[in-house]
C-alpha positions in Angstrom: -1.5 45.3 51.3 -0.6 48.0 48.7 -4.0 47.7 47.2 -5.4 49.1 50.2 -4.0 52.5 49.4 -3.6 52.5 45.4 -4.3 56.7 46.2 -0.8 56.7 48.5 1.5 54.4 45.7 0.2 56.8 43.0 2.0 59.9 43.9 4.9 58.0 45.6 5.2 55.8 42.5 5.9 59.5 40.2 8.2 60.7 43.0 10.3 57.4 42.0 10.1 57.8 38.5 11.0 61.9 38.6 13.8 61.3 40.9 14.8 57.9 38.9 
């Protein structure tokens, strides 16, 4: 699941945050 790709949810996971 999402713990296959911690690398990918990293970035995606700031975008969210600077957009939020």
């Amino acid at each position: 699941m999402s713990w296959l790709r911690p690398r990918l949810w990293i970035p995606i996971a700031l975008a969210l945050l600077l957009s939020g």
